[in-house]
Backbone bond lengths (Angstrom), bond angles and torsions (degrees), N, CA, C in turn:
res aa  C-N    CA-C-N  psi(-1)  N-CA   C-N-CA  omega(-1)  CA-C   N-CA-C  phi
1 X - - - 1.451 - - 1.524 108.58 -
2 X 1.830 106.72 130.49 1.497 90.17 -178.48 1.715 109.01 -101.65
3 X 1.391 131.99 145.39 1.274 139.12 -145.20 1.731 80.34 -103.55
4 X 1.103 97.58 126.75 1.754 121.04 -179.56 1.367 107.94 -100.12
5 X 1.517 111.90 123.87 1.640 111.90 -161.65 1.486 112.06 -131.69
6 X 1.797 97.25 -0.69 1.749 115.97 -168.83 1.327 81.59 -74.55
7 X 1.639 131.06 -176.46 1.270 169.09 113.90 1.379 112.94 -37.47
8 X 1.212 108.84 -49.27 1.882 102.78 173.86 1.703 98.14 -74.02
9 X 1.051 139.22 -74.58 1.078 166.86 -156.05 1.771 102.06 -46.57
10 X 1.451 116.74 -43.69 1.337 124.78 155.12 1.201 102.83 -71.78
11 X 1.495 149.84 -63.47 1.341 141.97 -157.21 1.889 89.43 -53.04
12 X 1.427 140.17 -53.86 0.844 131.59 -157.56 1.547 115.29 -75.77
13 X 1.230 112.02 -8.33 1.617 123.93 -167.21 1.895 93.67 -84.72
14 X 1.744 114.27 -41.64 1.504 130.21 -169.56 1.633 98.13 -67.06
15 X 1.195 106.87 -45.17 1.566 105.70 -168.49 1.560 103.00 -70.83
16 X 1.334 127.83 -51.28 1.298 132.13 -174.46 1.716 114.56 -45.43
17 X 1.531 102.03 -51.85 1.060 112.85 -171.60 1.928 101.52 -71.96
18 X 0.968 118.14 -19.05 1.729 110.88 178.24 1.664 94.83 -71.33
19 X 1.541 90.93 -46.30 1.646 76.03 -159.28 1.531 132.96 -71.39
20 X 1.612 89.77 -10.85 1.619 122.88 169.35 1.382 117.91 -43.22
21 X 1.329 89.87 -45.36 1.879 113.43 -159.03 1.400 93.12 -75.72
22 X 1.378 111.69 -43.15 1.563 105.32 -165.99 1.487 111.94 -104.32
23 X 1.336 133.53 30.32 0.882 132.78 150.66 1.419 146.83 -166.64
24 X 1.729 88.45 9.05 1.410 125.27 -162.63 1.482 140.47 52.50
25 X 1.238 123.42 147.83 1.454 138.02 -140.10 1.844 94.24 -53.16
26 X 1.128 134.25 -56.48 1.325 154.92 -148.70 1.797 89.95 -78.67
27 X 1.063 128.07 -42.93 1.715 122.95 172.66 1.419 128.51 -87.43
28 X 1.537 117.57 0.22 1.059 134.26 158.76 1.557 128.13 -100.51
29 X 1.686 91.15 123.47 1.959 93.94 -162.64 1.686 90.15 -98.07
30 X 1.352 125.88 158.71 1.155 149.24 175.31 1.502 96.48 -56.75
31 X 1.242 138.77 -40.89 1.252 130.59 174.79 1.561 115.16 -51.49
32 X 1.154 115.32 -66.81 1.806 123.47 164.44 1.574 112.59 -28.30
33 X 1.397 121.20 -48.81 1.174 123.25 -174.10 1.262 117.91 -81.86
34 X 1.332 131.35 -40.16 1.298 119.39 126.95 1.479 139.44 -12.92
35 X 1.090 92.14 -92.90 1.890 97.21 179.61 2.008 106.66 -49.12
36 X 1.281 105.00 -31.07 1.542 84.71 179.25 1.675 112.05 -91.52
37 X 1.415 115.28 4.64 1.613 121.62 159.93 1.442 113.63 -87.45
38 X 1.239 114.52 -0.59 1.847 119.93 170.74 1.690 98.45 77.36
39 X 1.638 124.12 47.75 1.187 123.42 -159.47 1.559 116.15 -147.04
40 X 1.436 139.23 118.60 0.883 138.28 157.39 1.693 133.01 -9.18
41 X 1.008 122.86 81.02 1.545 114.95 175.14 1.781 116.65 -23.00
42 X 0.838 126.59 -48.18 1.371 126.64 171.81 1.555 115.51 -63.76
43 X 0.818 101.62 -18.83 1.603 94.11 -169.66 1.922 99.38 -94.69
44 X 1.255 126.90 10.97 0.978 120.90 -173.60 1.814 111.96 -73.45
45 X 1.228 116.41 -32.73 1.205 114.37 -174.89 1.832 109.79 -80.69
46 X 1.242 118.40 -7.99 1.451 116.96 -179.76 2.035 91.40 -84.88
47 X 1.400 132.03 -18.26 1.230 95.66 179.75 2.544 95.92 -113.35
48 X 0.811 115.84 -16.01 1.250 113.95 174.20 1.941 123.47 -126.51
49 X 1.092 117.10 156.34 1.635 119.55 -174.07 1.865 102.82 -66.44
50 X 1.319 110.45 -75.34 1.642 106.38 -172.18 1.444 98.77 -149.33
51 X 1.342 115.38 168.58 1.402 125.15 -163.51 1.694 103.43 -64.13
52 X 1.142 121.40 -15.58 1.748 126.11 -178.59 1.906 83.30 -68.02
53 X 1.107 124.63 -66.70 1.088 127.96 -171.50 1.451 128.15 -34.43
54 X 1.220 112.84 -45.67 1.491 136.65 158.55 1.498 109.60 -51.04
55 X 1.431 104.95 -61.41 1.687 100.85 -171.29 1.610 94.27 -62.39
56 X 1.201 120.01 -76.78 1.406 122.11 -158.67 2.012 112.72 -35.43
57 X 1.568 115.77 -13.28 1.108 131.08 -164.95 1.522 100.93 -108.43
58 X 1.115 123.12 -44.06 1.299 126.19 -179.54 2.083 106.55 -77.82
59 X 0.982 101.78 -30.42 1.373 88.52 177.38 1.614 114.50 -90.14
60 X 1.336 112.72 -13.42 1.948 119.18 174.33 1.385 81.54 -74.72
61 X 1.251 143.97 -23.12 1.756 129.48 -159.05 1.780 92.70 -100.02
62 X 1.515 127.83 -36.48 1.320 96.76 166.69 1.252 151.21 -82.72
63 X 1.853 88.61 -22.29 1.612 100.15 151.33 1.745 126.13 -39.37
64 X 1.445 93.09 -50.15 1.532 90.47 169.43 1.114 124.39 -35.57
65 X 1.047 83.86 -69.98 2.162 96.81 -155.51 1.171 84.66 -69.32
66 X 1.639 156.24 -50.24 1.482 132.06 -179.24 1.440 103.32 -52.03
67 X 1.436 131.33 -49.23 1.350 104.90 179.31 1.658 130.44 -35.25
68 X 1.689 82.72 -66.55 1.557 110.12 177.06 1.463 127.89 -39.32
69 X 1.762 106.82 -27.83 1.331 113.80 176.76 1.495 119.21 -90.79
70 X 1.955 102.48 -29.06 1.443 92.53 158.45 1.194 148.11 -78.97
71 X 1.685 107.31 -19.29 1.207 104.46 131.34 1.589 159.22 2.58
72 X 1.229 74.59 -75.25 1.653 106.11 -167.70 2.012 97.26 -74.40
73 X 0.888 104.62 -50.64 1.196 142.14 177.50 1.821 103.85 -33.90
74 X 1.509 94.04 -85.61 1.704 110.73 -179.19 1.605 111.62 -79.10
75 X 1.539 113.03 16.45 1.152 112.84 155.40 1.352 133.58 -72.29
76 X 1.615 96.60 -47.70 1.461 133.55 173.01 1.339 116.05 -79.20
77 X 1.233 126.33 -12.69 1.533 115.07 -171.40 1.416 107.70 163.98
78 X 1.525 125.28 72.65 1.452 104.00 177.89 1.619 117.74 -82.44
79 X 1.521 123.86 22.76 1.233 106.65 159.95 1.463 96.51 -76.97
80 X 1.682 102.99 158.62 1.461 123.58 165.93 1.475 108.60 69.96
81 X 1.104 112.09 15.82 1.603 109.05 -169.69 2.061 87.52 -80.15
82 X 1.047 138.09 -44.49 1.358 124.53 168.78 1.518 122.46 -25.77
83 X 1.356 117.02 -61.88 1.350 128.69 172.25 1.328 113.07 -52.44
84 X 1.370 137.37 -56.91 1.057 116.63 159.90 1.463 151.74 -66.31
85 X 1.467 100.72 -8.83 1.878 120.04 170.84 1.345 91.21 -90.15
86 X 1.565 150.50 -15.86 0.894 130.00 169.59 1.283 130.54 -131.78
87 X 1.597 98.11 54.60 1.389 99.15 -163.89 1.589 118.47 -103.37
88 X 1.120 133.75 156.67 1.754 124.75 -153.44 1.858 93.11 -72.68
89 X 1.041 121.15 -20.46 1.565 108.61 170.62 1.317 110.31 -48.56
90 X 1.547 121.82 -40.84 1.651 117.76 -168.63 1.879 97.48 -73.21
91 X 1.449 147.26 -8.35 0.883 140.83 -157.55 1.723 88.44 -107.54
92 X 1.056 127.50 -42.38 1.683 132.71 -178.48 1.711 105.79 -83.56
93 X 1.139 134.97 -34.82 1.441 129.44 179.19 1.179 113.55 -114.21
94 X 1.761 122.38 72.78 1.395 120.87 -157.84 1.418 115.96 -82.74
95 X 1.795 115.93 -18.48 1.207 120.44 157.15 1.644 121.96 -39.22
96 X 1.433 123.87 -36.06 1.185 117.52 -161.98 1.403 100.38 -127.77
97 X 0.924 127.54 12.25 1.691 130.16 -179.23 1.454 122.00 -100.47
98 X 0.778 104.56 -174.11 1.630 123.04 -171.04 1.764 97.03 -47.73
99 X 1.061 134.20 145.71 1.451 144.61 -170.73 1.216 102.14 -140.68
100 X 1.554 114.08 29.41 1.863 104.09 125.05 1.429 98.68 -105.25
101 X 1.098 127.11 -83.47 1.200 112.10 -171.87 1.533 151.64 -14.56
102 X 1.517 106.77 -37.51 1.488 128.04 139.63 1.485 124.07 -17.88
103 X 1.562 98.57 -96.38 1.571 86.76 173.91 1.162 118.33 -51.57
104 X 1.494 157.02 -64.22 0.930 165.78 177.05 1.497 125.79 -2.45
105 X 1.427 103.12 -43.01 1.267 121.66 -170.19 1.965 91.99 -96.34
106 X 1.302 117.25 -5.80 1.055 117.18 179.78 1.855 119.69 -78.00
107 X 1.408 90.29 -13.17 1.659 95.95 -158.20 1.326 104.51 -77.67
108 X 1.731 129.96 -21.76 1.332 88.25 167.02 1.381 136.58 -104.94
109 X 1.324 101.40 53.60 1.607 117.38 -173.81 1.646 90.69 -108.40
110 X 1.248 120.44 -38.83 1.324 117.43 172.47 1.800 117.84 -37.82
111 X 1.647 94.06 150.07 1.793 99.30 -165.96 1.423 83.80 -97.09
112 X 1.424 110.82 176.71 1.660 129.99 -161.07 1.343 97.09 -90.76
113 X 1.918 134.40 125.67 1.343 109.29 -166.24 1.186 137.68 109.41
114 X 1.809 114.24 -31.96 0.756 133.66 178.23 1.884 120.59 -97.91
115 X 1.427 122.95 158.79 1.294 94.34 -172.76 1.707 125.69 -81.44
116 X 1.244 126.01 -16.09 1.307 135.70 151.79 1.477 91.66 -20.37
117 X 1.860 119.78 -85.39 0.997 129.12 -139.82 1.823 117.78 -65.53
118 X 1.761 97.37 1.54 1.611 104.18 -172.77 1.185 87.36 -125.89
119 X 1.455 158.32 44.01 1.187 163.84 112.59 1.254 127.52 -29.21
């Protein structure tokens, strides 16, 4: 995996991973992720290797920030921290929510065969 350190190259890692969340890795074409990074389809290979690359990068980036937020989170107050890691907002705003749940809800869009579909 190559570690993306440009500004475009992160903008494209943020977009992937929204669009990840909301519809999973396997229904999102490199074109989409592009155009919603404000970016040339061609120019995708001057900041990452291949679209595996992206996913595998965009989902270490939501792990993050779920870390980072629980964190942040059970610093301040771990009562009730359940209710909010599992609250039906993360099921309606999958861009910004919980990133298990995300894919998850992705699997049955998955084709028969595929690795989604043996998840």
């Amino acid at each position: 995996m190559l570690a993306t350190r440009s500004r475009r190259g992160q903008r494209v890692i943020s977009e992937a991973a929204a669009a990840i969340r909301r519809k999973g890795p396997e229904r999102v074409p490199v074109s989409e992720i592009m155009a919603a990074a404000g970016l040339a389809h061609g120019g995708f290979y001057a900041h990452l290797r291949s679209k595996d690359d992206v996913v595998a990068q965009a989902i270490g980036r939501m792990f993050d920030a779920a870390y980072a937020n629980l964190l942040a989170r059970t610093e301040s107050r771990a009562r009730g921290l359940h209710r909010q890691r599992l609250a039906p907002s993360h099921c309606v705003d999958l861009a910004n929510g919980c990133p298990i749940a995300a894919p998850s809800g992705a699997l049955h869009h998955a084709g028969r065969g595929s690795a989604m579909s043996h998840a």
